[in-house]
N, C-alpha and C positions, 0 to 999 in steps of 0.2 A: 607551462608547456614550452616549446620553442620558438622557433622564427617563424612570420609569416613568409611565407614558402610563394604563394599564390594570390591574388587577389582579383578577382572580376566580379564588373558589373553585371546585374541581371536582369534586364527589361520586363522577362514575362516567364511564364511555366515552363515554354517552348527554348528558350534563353539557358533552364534548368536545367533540362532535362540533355540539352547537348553540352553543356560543363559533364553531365555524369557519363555522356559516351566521350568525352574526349579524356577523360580520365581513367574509362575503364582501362586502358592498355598499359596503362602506368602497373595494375595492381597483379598479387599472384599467388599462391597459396602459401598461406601463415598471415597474408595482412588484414589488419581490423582498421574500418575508417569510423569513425564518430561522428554521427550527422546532428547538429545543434540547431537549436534556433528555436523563435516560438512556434505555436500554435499554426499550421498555414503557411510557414516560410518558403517551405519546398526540400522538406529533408524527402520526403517521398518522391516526388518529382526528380527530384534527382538522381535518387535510387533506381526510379524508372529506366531512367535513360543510360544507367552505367549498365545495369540487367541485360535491359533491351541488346546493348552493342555487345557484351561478353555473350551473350546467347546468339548472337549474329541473324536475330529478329526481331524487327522493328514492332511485327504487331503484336508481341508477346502479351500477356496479360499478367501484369504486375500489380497487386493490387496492394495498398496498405498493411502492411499486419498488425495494424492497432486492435486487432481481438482476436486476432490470433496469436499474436505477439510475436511470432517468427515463422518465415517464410522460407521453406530451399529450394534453389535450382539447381538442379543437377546438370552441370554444365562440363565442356571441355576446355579447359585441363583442370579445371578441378567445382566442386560446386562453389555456390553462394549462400549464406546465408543472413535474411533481412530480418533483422531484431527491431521491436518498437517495445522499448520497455516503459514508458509512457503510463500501463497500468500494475506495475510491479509494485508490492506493500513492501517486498523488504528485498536489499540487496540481493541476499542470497540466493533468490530464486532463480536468478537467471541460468542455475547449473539446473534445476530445473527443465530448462528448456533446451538442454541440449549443447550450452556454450561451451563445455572442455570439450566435446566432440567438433565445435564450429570451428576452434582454433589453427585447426591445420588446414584451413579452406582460409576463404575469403570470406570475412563478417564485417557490414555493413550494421552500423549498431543508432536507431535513434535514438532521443532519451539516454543517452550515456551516464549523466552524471545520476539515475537511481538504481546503479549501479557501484556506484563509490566505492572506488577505489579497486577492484576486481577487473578492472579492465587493463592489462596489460602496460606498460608503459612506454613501449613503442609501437602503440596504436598511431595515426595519422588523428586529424580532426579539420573538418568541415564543419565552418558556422558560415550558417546563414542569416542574416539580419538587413531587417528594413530600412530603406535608407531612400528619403523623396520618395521619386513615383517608384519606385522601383524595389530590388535588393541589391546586398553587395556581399560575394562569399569569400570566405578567406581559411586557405588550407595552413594548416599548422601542422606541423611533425618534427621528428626525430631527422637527424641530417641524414638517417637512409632514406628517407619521404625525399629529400631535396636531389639524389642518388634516381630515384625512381621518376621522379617526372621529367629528368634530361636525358633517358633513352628513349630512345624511336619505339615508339611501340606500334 
């Protein structure tokens, strides 16, 4: 992938979930971000909070789509759509679910790599990883990712 773009530390959920509002503004229709990490990191948490601020409500109800497997907001100016492919048996399913349709939105994608290789290649990516008491997330992308988090949003 490319350069690390971003790096912060992450105390708590609360920690996560405002990395994903201060990043919503960054994002706009056609980008897919890649949320990484194990089990409990805070790819959803974070997803939360990017949701939360592009829908300009805080108590929204975002809830996983680990069995659902994707989730849309229908938002302005364009939707969201939150993919957890996490229980996918095989790449291709994820057209399945609606992804050449998601591409001209905003897709938030967990579980990326059981996907291999079907994901775009100017997607961004967000990993998150444990690190002491805490985590540490670090955004990767394409040097339009580095374009998009230096305007005002």
């Amino acid at each position: 992938m490319s350069h690390v773009l971003l790096e912060v530390e992450l105390r708590d959920e609360a920690a996560t979930e405002h990395l994903g509002a201060r990043l919503a503004p960054c994002l706009a229709a056609g980008d897919i971000l890649c949320l990484k990490g194990d089990l409990g990191a805070g790819k959803t948490a974070f997803a939360r909070g990017l949701i939360r601020e592009l829908a300009r409500d805080p108590g929204l109800t975002v809830p996983s789509p680990t069995f659902t497997l994707v989730q849309t907001y229908e938002l302005d100016p364009c939707p969201v759509w939150h993919f957890d492919l996490y229980r996918l048996e095989a790449p291709e399913e994820i057209w399945e679910l609606g992804f050449e349709e998601a591409l001209g939105d905003i897709c938030l994608i967990e579980w990326p790599e059981r996907a291999e290789g079907l994901i775009p290649e100017e997607a961004g990516e967000l990993e998150i990883c444990y690190e002491g008491e805490g985590r540490k997330a670090r955004l990767r992308g394409p040097e339009a990712w580095r374009e998009k988090l230096t305007h005002d949003g």
